[in-house]
C-alpha positions as CSV (number, residue, x, y, z in Angstrom):
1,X,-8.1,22.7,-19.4
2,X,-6.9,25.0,-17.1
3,X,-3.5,26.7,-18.4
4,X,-2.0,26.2,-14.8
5,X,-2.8,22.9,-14.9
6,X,-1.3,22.4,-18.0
7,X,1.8,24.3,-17.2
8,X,1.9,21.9,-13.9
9,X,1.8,18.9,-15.9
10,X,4.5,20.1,-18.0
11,X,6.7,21.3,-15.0
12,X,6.2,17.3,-13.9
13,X,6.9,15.7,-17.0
14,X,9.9,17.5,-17.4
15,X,11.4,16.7,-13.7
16,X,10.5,13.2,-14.4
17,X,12.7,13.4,-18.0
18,X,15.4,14.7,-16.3
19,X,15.3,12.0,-13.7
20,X,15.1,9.5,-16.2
21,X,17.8,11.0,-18.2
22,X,20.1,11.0,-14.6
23,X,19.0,7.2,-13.8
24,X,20.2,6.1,-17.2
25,X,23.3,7.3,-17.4
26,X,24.2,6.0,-14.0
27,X,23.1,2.6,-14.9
28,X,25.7,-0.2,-15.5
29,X,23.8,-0.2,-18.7
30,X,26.6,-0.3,-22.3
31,X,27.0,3.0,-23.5
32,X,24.4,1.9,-26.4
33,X,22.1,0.8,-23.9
34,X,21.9,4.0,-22.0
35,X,21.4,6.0,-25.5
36,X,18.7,3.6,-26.6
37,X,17.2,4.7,-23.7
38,X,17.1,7.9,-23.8
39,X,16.3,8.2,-26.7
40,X,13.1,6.4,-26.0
41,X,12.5,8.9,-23.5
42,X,12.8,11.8,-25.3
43,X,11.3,10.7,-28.5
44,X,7.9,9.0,-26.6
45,X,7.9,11.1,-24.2
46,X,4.3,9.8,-22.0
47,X,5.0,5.5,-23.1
48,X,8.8,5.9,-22.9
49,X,9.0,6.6,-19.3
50,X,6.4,4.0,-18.6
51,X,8.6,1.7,-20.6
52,X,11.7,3.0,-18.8
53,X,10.2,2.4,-15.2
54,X,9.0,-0.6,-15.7
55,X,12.1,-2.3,-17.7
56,X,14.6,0.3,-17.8
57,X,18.6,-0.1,-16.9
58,X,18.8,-0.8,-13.1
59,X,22.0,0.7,-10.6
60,X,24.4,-1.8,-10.3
């Protein structure tokens, strides 16, 4: 794989992290919730945010 590519990809992933990351914490989500959450993201990274966007913490 092209090592731009790759370095693209990685430049994605981590915007999407960090947008994630700023979604949870404002969420009406407990402060348990929001952790659990992140945590998930961080820890599997690729399945966690699919997880996340597709039952994560919604704004209230």
């Amino acid at each position: 794989m092209n090592a731009n590519f790759t370095g693209i990809l990685g430049l994605v992933h981590l915007a999407l992290v960090v947008w994630a990351a700023v979604s949870i914490l404002g969420s009406g989500a407990s402060q348990g919730q929001k952790v659990l959450w992140i945590l998930l993201v961080l820890l599997f990274p690729v399945v966690g945010l699919i997880i996340w966007f597709l039952a994560g913490p919604k704004k209230m």
